[in-house]
N, C-alpha and C positions, 0 to 999 in steps of 0.2 A: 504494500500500500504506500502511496507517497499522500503529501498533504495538500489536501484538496483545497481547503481555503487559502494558503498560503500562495499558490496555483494564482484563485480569482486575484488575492492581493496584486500582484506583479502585474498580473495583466489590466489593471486597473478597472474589476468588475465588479467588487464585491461592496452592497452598499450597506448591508447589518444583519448583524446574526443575534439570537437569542444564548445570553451567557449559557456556557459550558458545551459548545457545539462543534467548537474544532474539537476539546478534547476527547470528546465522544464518536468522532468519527478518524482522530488518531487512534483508538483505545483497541476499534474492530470492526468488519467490515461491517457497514448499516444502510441498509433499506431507504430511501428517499424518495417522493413523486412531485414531477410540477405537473399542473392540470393543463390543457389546450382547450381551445374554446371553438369548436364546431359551427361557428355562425353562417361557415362558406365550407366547400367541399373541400380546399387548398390552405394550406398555410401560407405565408410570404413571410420575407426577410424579418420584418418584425420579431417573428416568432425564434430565427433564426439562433436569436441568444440565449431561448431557455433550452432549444435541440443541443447545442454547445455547451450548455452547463450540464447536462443529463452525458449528454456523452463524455467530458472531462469525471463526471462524476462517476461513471462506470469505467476507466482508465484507471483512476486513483485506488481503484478496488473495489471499490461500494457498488451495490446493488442499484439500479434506473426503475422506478416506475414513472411509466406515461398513463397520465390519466386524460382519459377522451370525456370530456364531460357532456356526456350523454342526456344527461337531466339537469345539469346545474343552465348548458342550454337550452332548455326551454323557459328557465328565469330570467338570465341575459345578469350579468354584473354591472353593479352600478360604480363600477370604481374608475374614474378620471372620467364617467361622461353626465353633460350638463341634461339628458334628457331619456325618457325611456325609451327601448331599445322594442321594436317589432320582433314579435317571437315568431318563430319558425315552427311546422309543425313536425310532428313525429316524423313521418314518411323522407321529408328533406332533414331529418335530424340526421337519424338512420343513415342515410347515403351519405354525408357530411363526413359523420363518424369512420366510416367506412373506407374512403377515401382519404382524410387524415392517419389514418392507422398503416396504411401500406406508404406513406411519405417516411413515415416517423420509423419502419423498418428500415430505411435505407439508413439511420442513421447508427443504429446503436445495434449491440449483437444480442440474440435473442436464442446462443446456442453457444457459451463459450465459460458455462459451471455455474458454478453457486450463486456468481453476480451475474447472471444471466439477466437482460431487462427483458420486463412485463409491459405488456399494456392491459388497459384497467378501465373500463367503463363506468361511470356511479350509476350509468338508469336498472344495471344489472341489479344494485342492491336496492333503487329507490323505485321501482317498477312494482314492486308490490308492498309497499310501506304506504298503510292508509295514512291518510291526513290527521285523524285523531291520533293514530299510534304517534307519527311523527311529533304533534305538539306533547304529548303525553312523554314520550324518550327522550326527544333531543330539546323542546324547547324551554321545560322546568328548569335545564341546567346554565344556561344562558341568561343573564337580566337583560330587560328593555336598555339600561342603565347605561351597563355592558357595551351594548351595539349602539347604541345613541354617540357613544365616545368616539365610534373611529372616522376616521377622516372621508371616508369617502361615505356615509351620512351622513355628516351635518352640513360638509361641503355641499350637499344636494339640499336636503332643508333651511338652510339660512344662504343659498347661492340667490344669484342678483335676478335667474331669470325667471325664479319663481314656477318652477313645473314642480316641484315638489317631490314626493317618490312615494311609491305606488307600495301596499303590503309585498307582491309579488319582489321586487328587487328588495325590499329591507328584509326579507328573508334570507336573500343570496346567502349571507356569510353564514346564515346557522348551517344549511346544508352543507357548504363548501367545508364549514368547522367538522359537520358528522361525515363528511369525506375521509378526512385524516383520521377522526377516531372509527372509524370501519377498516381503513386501511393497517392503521396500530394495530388493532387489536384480530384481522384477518392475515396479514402481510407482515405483523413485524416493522411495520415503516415505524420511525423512528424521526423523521425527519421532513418538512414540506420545501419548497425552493419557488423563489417567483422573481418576479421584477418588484422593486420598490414597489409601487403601486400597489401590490399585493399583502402587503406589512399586517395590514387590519382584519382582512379574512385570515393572514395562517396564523397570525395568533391568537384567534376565536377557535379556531381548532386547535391549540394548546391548551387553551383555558378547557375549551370542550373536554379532552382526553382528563384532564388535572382531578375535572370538576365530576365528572362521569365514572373516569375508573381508578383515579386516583395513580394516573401513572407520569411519566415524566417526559415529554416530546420535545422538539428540536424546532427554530425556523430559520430561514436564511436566506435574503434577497439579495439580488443585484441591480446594481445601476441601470435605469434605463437609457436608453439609448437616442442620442442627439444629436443632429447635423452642426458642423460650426458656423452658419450662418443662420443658423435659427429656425427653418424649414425641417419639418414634422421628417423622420427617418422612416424608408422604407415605401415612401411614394416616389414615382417618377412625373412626369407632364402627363402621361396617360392613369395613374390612379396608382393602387398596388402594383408591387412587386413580387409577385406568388411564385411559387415552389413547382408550380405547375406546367410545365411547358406547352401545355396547350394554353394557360394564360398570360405567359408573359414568355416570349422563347428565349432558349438558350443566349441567342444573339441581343435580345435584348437586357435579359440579365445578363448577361458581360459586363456589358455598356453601364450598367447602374452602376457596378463596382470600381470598373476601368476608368467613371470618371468622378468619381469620389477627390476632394482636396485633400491638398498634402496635410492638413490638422487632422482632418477627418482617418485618412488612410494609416497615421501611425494610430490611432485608436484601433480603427478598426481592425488591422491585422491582427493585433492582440487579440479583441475580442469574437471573433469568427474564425480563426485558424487555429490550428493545435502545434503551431510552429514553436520550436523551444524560443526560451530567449535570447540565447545566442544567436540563432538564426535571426532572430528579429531586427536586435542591434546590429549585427550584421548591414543589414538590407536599409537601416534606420540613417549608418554610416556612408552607402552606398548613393542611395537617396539623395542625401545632404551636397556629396562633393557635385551632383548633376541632376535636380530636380525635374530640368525639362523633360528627362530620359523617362521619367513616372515610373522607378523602378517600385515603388513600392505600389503605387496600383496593378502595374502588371502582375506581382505577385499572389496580391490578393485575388485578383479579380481572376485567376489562374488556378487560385487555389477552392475556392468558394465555390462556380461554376463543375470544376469537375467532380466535387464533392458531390451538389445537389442533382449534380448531371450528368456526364461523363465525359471520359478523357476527348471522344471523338465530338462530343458537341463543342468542347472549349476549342478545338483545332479547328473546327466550321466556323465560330465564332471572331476566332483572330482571323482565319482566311477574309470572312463577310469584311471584316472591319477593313483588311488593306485594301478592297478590293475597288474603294471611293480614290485612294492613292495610287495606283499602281495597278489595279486588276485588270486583267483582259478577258473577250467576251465570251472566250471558253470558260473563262469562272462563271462569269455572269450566266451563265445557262446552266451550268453545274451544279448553283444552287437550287434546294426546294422554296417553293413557291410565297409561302412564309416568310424565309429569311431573307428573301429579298425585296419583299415588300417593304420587312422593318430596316433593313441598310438603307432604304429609300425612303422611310418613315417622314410625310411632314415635305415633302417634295411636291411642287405642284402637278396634277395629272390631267392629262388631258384623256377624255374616249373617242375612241374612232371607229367606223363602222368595217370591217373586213373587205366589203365592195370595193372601197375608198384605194385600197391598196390593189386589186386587182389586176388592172391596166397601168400603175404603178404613177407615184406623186413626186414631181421635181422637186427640189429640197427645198431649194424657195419659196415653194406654194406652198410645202411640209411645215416650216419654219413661222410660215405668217398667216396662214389661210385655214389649215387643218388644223395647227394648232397655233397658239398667239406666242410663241418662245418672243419674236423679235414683232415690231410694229411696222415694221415695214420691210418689205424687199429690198433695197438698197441695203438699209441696216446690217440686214442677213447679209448679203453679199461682202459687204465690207469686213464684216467679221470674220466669213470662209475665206477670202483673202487671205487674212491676217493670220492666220491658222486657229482660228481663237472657236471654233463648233467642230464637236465632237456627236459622232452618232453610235452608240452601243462602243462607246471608251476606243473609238476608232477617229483619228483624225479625218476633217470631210476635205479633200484636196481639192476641191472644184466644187462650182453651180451647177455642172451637168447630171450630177449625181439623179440617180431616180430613186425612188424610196418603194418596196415592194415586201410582198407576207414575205420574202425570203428572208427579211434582216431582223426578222422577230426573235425575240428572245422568248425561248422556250413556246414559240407561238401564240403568243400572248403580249409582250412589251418592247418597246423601242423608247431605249433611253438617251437621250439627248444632254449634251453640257456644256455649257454656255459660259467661257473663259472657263479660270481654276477652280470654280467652288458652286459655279450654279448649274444646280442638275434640273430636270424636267422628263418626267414619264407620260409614254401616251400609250395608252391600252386599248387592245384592238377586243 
């Protein structure tokens, strides 16, 4: 076993533990869970940091449980938001859950001895716990008192916007609290793990376990996670950043990571890679003497990518990226239809009808008629001159030039680029 907490210290993650928490988990290997929240079928980067703390914590020795919260979604957490949260039904819980579970395999082993990690569902235990049992079990041990004190209630009851909160969320924390003591007293956990934010719920399930069975539980949060410009971590200009590659692709997770600042990226390697510290300072030294080089996002974004995806997608991923600098139009065809859309993400597009190419279009008419690249003929002309229009990453050497379905890319697009840096797509 090495020392887990000592671990977040260095990497600058660890934001409070409940006394006597590292010694207890120097002392022998123990049991821990951080919960997931089901509200989409996909995790994203967000989540990123509690998958990394589960998985350093099964490195260190100790046992991972993942809990899918199956039930505590369809309450929804009222912790850091100013208003209540649309509940989802069973049916989309379910697939939710389901789809979460096989992301969260990629990360941790679930076949490798005694700290083998678990996944864990709470609707398993809370699917047939009637309503009276529940206030009669779990909620005599709790005061209103109790849960009125922590921050993410009264932030919501004395907040400026005045939606107030609903019995269904000021319940959250008792369940989340009979989470841990189920898992204690079924599993042996010993311990819960979250993001700050979390502080209030796990140690309602301390008090829960103290107060219930008279035993002794653990908690321990990490810092959450911030951009250094002040913009919310883990959106891009299109929304989340999901785990999912049908929702956000390889090639564009790249790019999240690949362009992360240099404040940002010494954080972050810490906090999402499992690279020693050596290495780190290394790459921190590296970095420093040639900034522009971006070694240290190349690393990350190198390292995170093949984790979440694999080796061959980070390789599609750097190909896509040179492919705006340097590519020729055998790449361009070589990519799938996806990834070249997002290398072209945010590019103006023009549509054109297939007829149109038929009998085939002079570039001039291509340029200013079929699609508006240039305002006028001359313009174009002056430009082809100049050598400054390129057609599918091809310099165009003349106005004689005819444009026909032969020069589609993948049968489908002709991309056009107008000087060094303006591209323009037209789709047939």
């Amino acid at each position: 076993m090495t020392d887990f907490v000592e671990e977040l210290k260095w990497r600058g993650l660890l934001h409070d533990t409940m006394p006597g928490t590292q010694e207890q988990l120097n002392k022998e290997m123990t049991s821990a869970y951080i919960g997931f929240d089901p509200t989409a079928d996909s995790l994203h980067v967000g989540s990123l940091s509690q998958i990394m703390t589960l998985v350093r914590f099964q490195l260190a020795g100790h046992k991972p449980l993942a809990l899918v919260g199956g039930a505590t979604g369809m309450v929804g957490d009222p912790s850091g938001k100013s208003q209540e949260r649309n509940l989802l039904d069973e049916a989309t819980l379910n697939h939710n859950v389901a789809s979460i579970q096989k992301q969260l395999e990629k990360f941790l082993d679930f076949n490798c001895g005694a700290n083998s990690a678990e996944l864990v569902n709470n609707f398993d235990w809370f699917k047939n716990f009637s309503f009276l049992d529940f206030i009669r079990d779990a909620g005599k041990h709790i005061t209103v008192n109790y849960m009125m004190a922590k921050d993410s209630v009264k932030n919501r009851i004395n907040g400026t916007t005045g939606t107030g909160m609903s019995f269904t969320e000021f319940s959250y924390q008792l369940i989340q609290g009979y989470d841990f003591f189920h898992l204690y007293k079924e599993k042996n956990c010993m311990l819960q793990m979250g993001g700050s934010d979390q502080w209030g719920n796990i140690t309602t399930g301390t008090e829960f376990i103290r107060r219930k069975a008279g035993g002794h539980a653990f908690a321990l949060t990490t810092q959450l996670i911030t951009k250094a410009d002040g913009t919310k971590f883990g959106k891009s200009e299109s929304g989340n950043v999901w785990l999912d590659p049908k929702k956000t692709s390889p090639y564009k997770f790249y790019q999240f990571w690949l362009n992360t600042s240099d404040d940002d990226a010494k954080k972050y390697i810490r906090y999402f890679t499992l690279m020693s510290k050596e290495e780190i300072e290394a790459l921190d030294a590296e970095h420093a003497t040639a900034p522009h080089l971006r070694v240290l996002q190349k690393a990350l974004a190198k390292d995170i990518t093949v984790r979440v995806h694999s080796l061959a997608d980070y390789e599609s991923a750097v190909e896509a990226s040179e492919i705006l600098f340097k590519g020729t139009i055998e790449q361009l065809g070589s990519l799938d239809e996806q990834t070249f859309l997002d290398v072209f993400d945010g590019v103006p597009l023009f549509e054109i009808n297939k007829e149109e190419l038929a009998s085939g279009i002079n570039i001039t008419d291509f340029l200013t008629a079929t699609t508006t690249v240039f305002s006028s003929k001359g313009e174009a002309r002056k430009m082809i001159v100049g050598g400054g229009v390129s057609l599918n990453k091809q310099k165009i050497e003349n106005e004689t030039l005819v444009v026909t379905a032969e020069n589609l890319i993948n049968n489908k697009y002709l991309l056009i680029q107008k000087g060094k840096k303006n591209y323009f797509l037209a789709k047939v």
